[in-house]
PyMOL Python script that loads the backbone (N, CA, C, O; Angstrom):
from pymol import cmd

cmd.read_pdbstr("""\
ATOM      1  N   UNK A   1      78.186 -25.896 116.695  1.00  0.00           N
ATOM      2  CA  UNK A   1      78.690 -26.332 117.986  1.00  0.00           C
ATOM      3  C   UNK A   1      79.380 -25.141 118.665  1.00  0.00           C
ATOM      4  O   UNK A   1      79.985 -24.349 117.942  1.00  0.00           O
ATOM      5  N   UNK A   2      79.340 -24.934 120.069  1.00  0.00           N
ATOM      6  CA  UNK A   2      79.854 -24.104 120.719  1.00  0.00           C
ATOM      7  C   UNK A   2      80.273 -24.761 121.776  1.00  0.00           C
ATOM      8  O   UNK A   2      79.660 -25.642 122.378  1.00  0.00           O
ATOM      9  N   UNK A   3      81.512 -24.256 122.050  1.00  0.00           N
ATOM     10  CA  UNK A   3      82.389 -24.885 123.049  1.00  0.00           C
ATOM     11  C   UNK A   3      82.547 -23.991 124.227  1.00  0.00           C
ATOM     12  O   UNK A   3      82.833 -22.794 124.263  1.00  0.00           O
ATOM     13  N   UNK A   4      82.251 -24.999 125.364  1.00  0.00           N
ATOM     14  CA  UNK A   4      82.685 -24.013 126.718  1.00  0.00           C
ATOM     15  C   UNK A   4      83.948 -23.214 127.277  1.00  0.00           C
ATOM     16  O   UNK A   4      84.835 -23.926 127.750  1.00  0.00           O
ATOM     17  N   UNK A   5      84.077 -22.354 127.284  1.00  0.00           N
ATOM     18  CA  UNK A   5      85.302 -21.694 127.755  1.00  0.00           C
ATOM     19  C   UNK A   5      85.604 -21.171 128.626  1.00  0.00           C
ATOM     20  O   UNK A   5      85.364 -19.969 128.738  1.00  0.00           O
ATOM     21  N   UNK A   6      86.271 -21.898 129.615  1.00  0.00           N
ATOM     22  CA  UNK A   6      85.989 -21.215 131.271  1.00  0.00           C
ATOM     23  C   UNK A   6      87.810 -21.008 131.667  1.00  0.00           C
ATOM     24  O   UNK A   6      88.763 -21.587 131.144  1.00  0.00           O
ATOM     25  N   UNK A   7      87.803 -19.944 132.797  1.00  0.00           N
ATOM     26  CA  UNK A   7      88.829 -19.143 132.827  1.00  0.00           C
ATOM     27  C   UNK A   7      89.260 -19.351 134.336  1.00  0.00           C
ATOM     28  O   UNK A   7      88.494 -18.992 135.230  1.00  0.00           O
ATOM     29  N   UNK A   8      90.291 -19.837 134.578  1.00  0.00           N
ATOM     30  CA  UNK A   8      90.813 -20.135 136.275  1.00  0.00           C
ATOM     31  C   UNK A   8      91.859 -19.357 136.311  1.00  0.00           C
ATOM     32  O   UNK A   8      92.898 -19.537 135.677  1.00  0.00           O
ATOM     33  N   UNK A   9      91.493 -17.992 137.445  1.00  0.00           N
ATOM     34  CA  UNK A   9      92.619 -16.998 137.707  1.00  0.00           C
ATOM     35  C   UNK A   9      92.937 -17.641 138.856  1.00  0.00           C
ATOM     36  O   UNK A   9      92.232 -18.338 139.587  1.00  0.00           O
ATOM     37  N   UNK A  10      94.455 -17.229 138.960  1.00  0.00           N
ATOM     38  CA  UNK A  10      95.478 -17.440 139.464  1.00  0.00           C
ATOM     39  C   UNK A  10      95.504 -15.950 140.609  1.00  0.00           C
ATOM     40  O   UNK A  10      96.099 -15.009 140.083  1.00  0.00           O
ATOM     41  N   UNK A  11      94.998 -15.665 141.932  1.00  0.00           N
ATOM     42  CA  UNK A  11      95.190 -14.536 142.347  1.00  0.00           C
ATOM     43  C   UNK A  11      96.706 -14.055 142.911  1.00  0.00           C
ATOM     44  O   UNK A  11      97.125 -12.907 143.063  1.00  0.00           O
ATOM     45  N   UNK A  12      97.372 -15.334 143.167  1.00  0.00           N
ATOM     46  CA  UNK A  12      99.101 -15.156 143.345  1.00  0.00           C
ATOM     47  C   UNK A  12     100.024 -14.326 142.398  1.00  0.00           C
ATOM     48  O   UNK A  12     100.831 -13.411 142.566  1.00  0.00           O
ATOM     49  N   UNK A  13      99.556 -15.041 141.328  1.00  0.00           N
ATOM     50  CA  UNK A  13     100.647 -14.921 140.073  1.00  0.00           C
ATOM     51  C   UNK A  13     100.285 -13.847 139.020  1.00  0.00           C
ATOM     52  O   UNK A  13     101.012 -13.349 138.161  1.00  0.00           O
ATOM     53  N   UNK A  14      98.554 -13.536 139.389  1.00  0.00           N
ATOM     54  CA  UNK A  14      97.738 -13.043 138.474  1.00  0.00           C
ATOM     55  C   UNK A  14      97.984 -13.207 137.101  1.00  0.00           C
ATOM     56  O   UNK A  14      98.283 -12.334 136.287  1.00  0.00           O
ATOM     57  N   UNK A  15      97.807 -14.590 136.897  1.00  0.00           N
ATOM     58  CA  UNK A  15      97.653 -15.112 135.297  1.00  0.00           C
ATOM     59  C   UNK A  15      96.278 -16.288 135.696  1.00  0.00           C
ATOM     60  O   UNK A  15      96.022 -16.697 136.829  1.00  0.00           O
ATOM     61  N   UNK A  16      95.577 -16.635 134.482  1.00  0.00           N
ATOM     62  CA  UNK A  16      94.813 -17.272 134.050  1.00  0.00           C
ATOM     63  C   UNK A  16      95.532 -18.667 132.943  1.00  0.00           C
ATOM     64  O   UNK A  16      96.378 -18.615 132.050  1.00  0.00           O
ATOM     65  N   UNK A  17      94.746 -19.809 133.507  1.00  0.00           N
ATOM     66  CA  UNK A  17      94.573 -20.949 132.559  1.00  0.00           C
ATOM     67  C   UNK A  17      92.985 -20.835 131.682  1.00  0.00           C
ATOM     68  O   UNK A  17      92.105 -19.982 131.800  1.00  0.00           O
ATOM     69  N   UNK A  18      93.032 -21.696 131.053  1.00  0.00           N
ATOM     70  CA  UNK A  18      91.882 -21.304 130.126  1.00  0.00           C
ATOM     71  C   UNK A  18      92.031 -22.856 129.936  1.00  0.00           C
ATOM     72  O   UNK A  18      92.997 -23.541 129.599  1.00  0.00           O
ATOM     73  N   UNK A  19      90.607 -23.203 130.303  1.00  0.00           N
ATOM     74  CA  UNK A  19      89.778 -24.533 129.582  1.00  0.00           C
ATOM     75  C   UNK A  19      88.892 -24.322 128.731  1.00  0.00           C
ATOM     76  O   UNK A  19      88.030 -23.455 128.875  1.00  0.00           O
ATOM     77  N   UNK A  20      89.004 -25.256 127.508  1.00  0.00           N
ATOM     78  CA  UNK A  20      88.153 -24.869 126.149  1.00  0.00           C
ATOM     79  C   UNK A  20      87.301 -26.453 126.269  1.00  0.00           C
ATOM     80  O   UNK A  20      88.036 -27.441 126.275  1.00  0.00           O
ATOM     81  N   UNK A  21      85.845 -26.673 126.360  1.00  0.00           N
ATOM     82  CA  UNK A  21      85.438 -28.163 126.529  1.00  0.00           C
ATOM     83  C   UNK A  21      84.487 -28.222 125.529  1.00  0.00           C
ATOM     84  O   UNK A  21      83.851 -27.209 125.235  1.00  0.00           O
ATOM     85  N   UNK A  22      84.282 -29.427 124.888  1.00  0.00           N
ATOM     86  CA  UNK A  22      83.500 -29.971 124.133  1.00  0.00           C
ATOM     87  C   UNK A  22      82.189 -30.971 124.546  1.00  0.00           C
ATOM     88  O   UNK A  22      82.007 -32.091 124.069  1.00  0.00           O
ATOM     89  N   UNK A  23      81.370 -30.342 125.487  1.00  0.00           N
ATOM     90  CA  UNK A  23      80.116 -31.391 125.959  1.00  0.00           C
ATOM     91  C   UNK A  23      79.930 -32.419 125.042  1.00  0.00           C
ATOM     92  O   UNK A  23      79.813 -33.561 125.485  1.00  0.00           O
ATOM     93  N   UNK A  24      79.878 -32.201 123.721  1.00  0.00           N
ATOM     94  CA  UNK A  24      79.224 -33.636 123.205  1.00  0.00           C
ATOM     95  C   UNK A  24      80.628 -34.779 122.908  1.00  0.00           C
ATOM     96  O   UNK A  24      80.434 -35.990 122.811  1.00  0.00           O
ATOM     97  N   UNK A  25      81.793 -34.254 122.812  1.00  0.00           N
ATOM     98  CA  UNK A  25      82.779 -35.406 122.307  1.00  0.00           C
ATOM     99  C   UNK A  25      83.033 -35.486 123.645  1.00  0.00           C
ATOM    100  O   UNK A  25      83.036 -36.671 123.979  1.00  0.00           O
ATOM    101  N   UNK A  26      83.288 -34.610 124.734  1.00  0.00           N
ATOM    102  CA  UNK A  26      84.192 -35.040 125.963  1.00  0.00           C
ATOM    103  C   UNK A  26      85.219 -34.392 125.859  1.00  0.00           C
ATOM    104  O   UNK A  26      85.627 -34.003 126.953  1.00  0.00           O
ATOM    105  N   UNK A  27      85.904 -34.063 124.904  1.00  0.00           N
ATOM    106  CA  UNK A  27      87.012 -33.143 124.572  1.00  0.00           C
ATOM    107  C   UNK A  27      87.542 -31.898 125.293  1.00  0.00           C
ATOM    108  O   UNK A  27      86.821 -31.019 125.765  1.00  0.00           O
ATOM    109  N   UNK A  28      88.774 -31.917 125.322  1.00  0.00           N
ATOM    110  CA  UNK A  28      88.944 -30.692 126.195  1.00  0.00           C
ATOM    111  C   UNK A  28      90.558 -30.290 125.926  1.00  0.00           C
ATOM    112  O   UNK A  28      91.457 -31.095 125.686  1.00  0.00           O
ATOM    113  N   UNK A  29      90.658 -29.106 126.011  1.00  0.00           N
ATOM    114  CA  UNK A  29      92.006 -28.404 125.973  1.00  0.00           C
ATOM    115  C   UNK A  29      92.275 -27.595 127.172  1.00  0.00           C
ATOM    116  O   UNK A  29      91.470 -27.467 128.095  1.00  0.00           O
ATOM    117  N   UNK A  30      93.407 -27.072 127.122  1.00  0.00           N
ATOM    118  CA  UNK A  30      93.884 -26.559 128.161  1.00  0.00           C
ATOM    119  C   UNK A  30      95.072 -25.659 127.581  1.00  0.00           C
ATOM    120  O   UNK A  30      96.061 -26.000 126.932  1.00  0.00           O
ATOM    121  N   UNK A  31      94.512 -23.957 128.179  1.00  0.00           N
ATOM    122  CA  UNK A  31      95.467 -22.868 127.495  1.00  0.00           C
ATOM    123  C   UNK A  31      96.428 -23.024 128.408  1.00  0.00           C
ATOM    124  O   UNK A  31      96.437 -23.934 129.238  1.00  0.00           O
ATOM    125  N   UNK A  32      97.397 -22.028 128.284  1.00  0.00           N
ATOM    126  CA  UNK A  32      98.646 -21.570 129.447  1.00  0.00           C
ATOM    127  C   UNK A  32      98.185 -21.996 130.933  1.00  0.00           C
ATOM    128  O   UNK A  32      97.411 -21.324 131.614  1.00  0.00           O
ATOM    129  N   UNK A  33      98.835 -23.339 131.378  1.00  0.00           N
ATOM    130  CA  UNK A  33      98.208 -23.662 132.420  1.00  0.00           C
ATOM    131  C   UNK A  33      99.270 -22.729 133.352  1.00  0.00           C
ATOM    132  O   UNK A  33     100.328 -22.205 133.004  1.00  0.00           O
ATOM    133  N   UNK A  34      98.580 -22.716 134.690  1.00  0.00           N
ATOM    134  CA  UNK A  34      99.987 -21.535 135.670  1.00  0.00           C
ATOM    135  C   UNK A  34     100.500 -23.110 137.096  1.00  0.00           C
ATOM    136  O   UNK A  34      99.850 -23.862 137.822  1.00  0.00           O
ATOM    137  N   UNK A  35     101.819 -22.901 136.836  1.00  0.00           N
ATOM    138  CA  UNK A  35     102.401 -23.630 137.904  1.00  0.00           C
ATOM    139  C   UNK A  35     102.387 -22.670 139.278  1.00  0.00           C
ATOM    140  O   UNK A  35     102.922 -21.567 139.161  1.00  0.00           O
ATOM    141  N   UNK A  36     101.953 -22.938 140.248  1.00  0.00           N
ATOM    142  CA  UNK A  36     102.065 -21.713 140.937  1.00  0.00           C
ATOM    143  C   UNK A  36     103.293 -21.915 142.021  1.00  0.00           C
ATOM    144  O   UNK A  36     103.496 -23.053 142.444  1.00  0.00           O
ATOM    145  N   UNK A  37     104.199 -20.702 142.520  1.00  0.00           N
ATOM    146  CA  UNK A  37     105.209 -20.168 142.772  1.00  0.00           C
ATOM    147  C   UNK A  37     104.812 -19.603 144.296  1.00  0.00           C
ATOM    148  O   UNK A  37     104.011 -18.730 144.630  1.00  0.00           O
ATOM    149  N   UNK A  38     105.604 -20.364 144.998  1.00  0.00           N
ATOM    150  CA  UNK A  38     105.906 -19.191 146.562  1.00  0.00           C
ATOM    151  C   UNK A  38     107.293 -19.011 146.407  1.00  0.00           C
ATOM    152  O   UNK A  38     108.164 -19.873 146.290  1.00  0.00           O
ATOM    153  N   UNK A  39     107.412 -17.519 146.424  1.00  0.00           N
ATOM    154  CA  UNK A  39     108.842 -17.058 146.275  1.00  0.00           C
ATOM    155  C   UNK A  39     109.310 -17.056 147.466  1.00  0.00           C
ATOM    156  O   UNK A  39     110.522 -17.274 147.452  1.00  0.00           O
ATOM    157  N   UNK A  40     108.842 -16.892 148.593  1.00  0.00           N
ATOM    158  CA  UNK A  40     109.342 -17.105 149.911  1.00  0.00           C
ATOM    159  C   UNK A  40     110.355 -18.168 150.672  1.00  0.00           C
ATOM    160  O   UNK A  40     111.189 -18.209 151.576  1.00  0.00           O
ATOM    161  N   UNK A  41     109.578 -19.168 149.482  1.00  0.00           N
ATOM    162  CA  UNK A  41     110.251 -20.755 149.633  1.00  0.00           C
ATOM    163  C   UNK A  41     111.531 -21.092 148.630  1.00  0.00           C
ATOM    164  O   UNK A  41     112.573 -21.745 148.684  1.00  0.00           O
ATOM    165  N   UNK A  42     110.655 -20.052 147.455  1.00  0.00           N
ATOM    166  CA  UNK A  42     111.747 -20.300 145.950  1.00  0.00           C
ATOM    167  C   UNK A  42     111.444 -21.984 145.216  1.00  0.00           C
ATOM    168  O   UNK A  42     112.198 -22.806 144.695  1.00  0.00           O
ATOM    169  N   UNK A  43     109.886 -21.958 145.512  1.00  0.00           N
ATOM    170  CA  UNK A  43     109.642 -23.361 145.343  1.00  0.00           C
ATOM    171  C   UNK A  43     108.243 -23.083 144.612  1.00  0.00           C
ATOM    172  O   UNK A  43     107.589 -22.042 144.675  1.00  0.00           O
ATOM    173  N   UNK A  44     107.878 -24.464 143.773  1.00  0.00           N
ATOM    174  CA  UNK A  44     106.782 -24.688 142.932  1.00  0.00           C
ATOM    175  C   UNK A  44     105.951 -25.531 143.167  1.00  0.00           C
ATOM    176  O   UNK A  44     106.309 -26.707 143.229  1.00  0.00           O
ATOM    177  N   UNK A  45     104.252 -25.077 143.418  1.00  0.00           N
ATOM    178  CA  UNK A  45     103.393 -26.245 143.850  1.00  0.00           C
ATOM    179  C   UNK A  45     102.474 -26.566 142.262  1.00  0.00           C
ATOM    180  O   UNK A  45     102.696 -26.222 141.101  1.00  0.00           O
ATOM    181  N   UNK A  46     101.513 -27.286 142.834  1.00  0.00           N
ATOM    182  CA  UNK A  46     100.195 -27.927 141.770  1.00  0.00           C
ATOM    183  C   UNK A  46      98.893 -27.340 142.097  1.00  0.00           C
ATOM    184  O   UNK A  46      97.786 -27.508 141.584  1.00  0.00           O
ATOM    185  N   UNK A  47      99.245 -26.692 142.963  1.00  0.00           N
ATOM    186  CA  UNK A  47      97.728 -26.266 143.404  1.00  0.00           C
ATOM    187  C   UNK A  47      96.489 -26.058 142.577  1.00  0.00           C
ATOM    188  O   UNK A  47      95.396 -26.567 142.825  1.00  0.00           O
ATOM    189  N   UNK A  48      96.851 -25.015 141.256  1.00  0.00           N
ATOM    190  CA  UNK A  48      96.306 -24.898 140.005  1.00  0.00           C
ATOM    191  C   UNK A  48      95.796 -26.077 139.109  1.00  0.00           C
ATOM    192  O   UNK A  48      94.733 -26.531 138.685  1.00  0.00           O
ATOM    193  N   UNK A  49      97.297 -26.348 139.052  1.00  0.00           N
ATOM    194  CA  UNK A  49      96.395 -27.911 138.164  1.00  0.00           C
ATOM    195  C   UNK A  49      95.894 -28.718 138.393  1.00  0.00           C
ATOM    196  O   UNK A  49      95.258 -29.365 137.561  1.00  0.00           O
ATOM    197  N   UNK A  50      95.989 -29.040 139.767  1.00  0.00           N
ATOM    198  CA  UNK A  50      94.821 -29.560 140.732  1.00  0.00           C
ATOM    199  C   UNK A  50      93.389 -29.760 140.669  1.00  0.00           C
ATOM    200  O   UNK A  50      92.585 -30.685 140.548  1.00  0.00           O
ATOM    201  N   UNK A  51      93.416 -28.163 140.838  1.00  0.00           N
ATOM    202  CA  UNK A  51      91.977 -27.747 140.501  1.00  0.00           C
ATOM    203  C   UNK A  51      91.258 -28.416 139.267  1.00  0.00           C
ATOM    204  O   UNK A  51      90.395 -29.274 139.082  1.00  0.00           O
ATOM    205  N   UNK A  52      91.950 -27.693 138.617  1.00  0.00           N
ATOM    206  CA  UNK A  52      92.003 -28.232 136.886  1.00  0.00           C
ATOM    207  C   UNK A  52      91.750 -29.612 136.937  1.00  0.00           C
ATOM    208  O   UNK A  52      90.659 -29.939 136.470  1.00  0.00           O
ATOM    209  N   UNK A  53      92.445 -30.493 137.367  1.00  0.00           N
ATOM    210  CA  UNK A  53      92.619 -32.060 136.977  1.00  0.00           C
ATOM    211  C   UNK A  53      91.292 -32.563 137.726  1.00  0.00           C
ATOM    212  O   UNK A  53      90.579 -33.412 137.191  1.00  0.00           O
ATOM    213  N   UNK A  54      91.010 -32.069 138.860  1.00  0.00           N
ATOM    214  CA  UNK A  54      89.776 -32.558 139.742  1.00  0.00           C
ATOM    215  C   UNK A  54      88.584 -32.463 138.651  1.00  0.00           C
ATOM    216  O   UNK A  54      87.983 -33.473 138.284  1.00  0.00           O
ATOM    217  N   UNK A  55      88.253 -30.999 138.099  1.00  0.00           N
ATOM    218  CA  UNK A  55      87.039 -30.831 137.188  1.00  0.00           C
ATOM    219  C   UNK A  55      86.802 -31.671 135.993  1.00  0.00           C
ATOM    220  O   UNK A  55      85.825 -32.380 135.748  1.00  0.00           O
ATOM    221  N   UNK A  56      88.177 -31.407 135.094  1.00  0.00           N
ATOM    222  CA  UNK A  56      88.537 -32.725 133.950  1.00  0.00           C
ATOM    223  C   UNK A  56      88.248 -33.733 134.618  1.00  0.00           C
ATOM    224  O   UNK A  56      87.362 -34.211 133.911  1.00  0.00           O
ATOM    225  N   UNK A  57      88.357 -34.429 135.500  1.00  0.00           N
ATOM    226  CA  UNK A  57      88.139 -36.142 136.273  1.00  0.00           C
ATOM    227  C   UNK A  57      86.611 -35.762 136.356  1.00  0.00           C
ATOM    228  O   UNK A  57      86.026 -35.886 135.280  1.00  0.00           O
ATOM    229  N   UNK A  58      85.811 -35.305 137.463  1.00  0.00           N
ATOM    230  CA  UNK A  58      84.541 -35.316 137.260  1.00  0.00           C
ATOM    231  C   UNK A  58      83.578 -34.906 136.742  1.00  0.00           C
ATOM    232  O   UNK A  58      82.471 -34.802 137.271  1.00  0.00           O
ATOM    233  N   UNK A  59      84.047 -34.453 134.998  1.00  0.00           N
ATOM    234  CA  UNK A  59      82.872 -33.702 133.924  1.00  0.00           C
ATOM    235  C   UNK A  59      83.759 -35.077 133.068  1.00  0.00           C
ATOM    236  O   UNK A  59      83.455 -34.794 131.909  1.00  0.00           O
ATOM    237  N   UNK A  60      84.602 -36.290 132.966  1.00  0.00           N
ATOM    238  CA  UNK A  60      84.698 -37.337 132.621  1.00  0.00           C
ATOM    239  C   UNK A  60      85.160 -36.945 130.883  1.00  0.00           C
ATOM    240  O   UNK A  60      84.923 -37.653 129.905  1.00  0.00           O
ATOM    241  N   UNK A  61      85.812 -35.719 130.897  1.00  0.00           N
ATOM    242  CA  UNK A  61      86.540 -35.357 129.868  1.00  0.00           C
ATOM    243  C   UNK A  61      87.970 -35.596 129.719  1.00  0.00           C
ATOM    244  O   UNK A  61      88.685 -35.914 130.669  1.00  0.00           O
ATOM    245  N   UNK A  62      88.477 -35.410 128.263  1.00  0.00           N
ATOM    246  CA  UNK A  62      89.713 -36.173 127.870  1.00  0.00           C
ATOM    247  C   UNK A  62      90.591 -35.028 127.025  1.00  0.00           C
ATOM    248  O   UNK A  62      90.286 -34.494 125.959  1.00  0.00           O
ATOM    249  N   UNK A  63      91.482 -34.877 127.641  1.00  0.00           N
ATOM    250  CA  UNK A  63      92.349 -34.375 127.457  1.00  0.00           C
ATOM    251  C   UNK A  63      93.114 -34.506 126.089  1.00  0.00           C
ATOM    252  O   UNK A  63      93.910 -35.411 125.837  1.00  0.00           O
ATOM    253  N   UNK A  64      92.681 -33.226 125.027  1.00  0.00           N
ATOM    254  CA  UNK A  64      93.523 -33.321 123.803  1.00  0.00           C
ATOM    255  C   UNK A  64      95.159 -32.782 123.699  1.00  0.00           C
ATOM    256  O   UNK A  64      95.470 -31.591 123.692  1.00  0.00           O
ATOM    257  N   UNK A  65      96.117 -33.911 123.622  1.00  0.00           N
ATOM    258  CA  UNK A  65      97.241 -33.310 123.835  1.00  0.00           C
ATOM    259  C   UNK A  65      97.782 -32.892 122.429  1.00  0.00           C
ATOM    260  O   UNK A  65      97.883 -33.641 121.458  1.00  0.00           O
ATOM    261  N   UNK A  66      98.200 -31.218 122.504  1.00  0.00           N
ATOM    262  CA  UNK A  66      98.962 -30.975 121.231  1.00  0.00           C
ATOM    263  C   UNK A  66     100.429 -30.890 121.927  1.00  0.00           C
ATOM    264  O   UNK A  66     100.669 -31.328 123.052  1.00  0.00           O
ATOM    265  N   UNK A  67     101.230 -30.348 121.198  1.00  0.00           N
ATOM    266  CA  UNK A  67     102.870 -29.864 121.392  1.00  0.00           C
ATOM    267  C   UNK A  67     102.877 -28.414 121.321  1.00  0.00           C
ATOM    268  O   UNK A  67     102.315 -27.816 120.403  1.00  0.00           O
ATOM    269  N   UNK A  68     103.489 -27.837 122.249  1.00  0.00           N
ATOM    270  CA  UNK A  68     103.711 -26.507 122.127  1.00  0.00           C
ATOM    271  C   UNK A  68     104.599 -26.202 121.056  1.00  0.00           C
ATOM    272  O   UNK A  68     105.474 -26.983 120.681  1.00  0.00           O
ATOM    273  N   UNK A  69     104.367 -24.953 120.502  1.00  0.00           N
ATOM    274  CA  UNK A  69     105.758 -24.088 119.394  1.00  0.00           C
ATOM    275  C   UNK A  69     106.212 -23.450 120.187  1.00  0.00           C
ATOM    276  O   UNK A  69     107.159 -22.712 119.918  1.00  0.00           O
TER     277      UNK A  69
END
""", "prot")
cmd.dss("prot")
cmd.show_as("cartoon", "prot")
cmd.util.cbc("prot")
cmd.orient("prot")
């Protein structure tokens, strides 16, 4: 089995989230997601995970939750 691994840069913050997906279970993880930041405002949007949450909703994958260390 090989799992998909696709990479959403962040051109603001210049960091990357990383989705790891499993076509046949539905399965899916999610690396260092990025909250993204306008310092102008000194405030925090979703824009990122947005993205993110839209694709997870229509590839009808499920979110494996671990706990961070």
């Amino acid at each position: 089995m090989q799992p998909n691994i696709r990479a959403f840069f962040d051109p603001a913050t210049w960091t990357g989230t990383y989705g790891v997906f499993d076509e046949r279970s539905g399965g899916c993880a999610i690396i260092d997601p990025v909250l993204d930041y306008v310092p102008i405002a000194s405030r925090t949007k979703a824009v990122s995970a947005d993205k993110l949450i839209t694709i997870i909703t229509e590839q009808h994958l499920t979110v494996n939750q671990t706990k961070a260390r």
